[in-house]
C-alpha positions as CSV (number, residue, x, y, z in Angstrom):
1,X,106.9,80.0,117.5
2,X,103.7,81.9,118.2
3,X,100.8,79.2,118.0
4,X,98.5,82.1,116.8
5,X,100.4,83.4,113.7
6,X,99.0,83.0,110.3
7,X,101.2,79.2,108.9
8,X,102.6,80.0,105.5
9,X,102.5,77.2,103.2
10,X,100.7,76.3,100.0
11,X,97.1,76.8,101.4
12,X,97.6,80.3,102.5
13,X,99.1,80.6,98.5
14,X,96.0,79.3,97.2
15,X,93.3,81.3,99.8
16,X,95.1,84.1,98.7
17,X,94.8,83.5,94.5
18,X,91.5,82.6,95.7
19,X,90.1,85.8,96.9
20,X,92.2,87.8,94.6
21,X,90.5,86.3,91.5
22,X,87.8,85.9,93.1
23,X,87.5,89.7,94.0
24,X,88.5,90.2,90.3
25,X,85.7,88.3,88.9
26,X,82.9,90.2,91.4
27,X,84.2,93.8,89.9
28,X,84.3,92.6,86.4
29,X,80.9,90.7,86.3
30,X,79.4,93.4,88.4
31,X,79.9,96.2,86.4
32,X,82.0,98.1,89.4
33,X,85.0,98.7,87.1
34,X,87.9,96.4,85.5
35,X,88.8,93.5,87.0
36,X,92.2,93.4,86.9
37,X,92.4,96.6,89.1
38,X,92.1,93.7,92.1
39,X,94.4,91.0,90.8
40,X,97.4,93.9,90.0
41,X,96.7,95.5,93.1
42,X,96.7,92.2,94.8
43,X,99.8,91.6,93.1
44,X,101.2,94.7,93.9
45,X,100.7,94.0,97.9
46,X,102.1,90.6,97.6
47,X,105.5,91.6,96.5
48,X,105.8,95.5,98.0
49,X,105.2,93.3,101.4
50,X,107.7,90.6,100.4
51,X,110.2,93.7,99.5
52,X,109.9,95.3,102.4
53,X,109.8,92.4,104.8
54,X,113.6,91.7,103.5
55,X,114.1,95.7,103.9
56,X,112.6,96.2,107.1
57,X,115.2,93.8,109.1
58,X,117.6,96.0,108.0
59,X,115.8,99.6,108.9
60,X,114.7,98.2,112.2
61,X,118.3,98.2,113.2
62,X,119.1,101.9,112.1
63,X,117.5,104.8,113.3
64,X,118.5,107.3,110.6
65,X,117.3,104.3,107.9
66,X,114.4,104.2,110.4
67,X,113.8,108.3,109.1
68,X,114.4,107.5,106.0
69,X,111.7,104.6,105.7
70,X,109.0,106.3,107.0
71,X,110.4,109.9,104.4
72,X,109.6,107.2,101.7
73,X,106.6,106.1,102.4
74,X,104.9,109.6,103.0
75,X,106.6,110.0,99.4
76,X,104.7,107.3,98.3
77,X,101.4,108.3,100.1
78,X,102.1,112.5,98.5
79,X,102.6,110.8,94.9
80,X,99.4,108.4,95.0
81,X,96.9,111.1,96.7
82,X,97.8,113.3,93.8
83,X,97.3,111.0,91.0
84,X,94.2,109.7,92.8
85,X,93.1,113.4,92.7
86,X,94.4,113.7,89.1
87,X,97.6,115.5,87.9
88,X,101.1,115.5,89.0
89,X,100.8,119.2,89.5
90,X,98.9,118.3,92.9
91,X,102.1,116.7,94.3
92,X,103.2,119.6,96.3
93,X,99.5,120.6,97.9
94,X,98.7,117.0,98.4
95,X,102.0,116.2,100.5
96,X,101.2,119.5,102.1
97,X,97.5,118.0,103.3
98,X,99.1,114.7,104.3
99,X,102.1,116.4,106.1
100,X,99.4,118.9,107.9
101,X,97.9,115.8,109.2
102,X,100.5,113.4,110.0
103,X,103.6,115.8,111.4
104,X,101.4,116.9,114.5
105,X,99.6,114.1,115.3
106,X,103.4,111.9,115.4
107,X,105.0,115.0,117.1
108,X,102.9,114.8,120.2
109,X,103.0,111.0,120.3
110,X,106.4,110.6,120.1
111,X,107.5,113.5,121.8
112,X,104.8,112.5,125.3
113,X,106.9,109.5,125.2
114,X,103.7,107.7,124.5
115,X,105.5,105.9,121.6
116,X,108.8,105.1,122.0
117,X,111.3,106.2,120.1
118,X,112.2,103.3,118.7
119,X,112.1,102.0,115.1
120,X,109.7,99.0,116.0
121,X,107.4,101.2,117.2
122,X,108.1,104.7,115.1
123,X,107.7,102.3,111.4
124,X,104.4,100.8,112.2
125,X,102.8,103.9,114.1
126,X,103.6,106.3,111.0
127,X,102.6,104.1,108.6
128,X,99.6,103.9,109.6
129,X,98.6,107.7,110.5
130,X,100.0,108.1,107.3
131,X,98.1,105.6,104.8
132,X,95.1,107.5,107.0
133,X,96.3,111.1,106.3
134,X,96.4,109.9,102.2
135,X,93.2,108.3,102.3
136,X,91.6,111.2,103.6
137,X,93.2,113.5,101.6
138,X,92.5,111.5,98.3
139,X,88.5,111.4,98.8
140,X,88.1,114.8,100.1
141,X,89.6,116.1,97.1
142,X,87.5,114.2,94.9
143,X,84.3,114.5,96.6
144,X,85.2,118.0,96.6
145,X,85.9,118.3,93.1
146,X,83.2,116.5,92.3
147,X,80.8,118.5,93.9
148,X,82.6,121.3,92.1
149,X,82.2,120.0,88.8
150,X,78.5,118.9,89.5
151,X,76.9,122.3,91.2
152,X,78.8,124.6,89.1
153,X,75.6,126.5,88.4
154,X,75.5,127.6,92.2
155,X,78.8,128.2,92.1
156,X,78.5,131.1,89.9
157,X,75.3,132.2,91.5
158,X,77.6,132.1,94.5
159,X,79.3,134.3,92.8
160,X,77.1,136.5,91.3
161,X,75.2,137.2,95.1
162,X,79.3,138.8,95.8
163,X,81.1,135.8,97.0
164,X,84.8,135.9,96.5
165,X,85.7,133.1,94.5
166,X,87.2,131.0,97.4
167,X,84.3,131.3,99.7
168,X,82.0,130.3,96.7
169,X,83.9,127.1,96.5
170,X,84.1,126.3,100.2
171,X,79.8,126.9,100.3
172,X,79.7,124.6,97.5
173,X,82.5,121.7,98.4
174,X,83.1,121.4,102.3
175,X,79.7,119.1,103.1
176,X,80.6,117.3,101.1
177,X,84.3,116.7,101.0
178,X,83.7,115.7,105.4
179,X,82.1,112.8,104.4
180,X,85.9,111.5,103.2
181,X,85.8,111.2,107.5
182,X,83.1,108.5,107.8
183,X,85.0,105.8,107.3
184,X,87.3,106.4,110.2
185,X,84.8,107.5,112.4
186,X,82.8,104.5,112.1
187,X,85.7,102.5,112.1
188,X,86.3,104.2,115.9
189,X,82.7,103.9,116.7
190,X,82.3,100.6,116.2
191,X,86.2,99.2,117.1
192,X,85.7,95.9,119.7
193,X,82.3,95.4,118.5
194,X,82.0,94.7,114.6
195,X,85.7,94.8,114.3
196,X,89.4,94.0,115.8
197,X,91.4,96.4,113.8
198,X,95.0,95.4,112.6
199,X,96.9,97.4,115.7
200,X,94.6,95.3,118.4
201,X,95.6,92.1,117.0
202,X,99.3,92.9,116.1
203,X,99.7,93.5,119.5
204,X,98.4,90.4,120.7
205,X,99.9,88.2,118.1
206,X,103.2,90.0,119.4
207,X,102.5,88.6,122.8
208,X,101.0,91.2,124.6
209,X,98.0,91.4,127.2
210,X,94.7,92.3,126.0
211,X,94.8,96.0,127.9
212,X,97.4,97.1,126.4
213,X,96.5,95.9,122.8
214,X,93.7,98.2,123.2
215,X,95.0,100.8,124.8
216,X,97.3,100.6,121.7
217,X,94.5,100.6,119.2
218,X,92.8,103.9,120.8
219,X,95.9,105.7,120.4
220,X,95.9,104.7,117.1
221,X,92.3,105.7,116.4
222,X,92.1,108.6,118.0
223,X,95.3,109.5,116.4
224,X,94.1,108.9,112.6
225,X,91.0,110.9,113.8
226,X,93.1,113.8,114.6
227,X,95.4,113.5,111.0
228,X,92.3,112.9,108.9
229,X,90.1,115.9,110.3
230,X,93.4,118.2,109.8
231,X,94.5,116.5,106.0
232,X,90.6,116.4,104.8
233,X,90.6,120.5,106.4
234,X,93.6,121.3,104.2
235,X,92.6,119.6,101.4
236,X,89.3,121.4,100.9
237,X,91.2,124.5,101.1
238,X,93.3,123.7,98.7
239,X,90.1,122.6,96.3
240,X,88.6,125.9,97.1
241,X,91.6,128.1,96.0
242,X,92.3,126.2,92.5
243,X,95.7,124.6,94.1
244,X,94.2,121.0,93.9
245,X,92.7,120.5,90.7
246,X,92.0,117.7,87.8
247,X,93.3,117.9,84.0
248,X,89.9,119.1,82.5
């Protein structure tokens, strides 16, 4: 047994309600939104992880499951970008943004031989570049659409001055919509000095040296770079020419 992994008993149970209501109670008393957002999302992660830690066994041993896993979860990732964004109707363009970032960026690593192409290495390495490729995705599009919404006035002056109606929105949306990239980019900035991210320390809790835990964390930065700048790209296109839109 590895002397470094997290012990599961009854005081990681009650850390865990701890900071869930915890976290509740700071977003309810705070004013930053309902509270039970955190404890059902909470929830949610406690028994999606427990699901798919009985699942996984199972795909880890299968290469076609192996495809099939990591088809679901960009599912998953296409279906909550576009009701983060806000209609169903965005399904399509938001798997398209997500796909734009994630195919390329897996394609090159996989296909240098840089990952192997095995399912204990495939699962982990696209989930990640994908849950990066729908964050991205998800807050250009608002920020985009909120900018939209909020400078419509120069948007019709845009407009007015001869602007075709997607250049208009691009002028008006694309500043802001590449701030959705901040958070990786500080996140890459910063890595081995304000944080260990989770691919560092996987690797060492699986037993590996130091180097190559962080030569495995770069890839994975500079990777998620890569997918973010391409989805966030897309996505703002798609703003600018109507495809990705909200009910209103």
């Amino acid at each position: 047994m590895n002397d470094a992994a997290i012990t599961f008993g009854p005081a990681l149970v009650a850390v865990l309600v701890l900071l869930a209501v915890s976290g509740a109670a700071v977003v309810q008393l705070g004013g930053l939104g309902p509270g039970r957002a955190v404890l059902i999302a909470a929830v949610r992660a406690a028994a999606q992880l427990a699901v798919v830690s009985l699942v996984i066994i199972a795909v880890l041993r299968s290469a076609p499951l192996t495809g099939l896993f990591v088809l679901m979860m960009f599912g998953i990732a296409a279906v909550t970008s576009a009701r983060r964004v806000g209609t169903w109707a965005n399904l399509p363009w938001t798997a398209l943004a997500i796909a734009a970032g994630v195919v390329p960026v897996l394609a090159l690593v996989l296909g240098a031989g840089v990952v192997p192409l095995k399912p204990i290495a495939v699962v982990p390495i696209a989930g990640i570049v994908i849950g990066g490729a729908m964050t991205a995705t998800s807050q250009a599009a608002r920020r985009a659409l909120d900018e939209l919404k909020s400078r419509h006035g120069e948007y019709e002056a845009a407009l007015a001055l001869g602007f075709l109606p997607r250049p208009a929105a691009l002028e008006i949306c694309r500043p802001s919509a590449g701030q959705a990239l901040i958070p990786v980019l500080d996140q890459t900035r910063t890595v081995g000095l304000v944080t260990l991210p989770g691919a560092y320390v996987g690797v060492l809790l699986g037993g590996a040296g130091p180097v190559q835990a962080g030569m495995t964390q770069v890839l994975v930065l500079i990777g998620l770079l890569a997918a973010e700048a391409v989805s966030i790209l897309v996505a703002v296109q798609f703003v600018a020419a109507g495809k990705l839109s909200r009910a209103e």
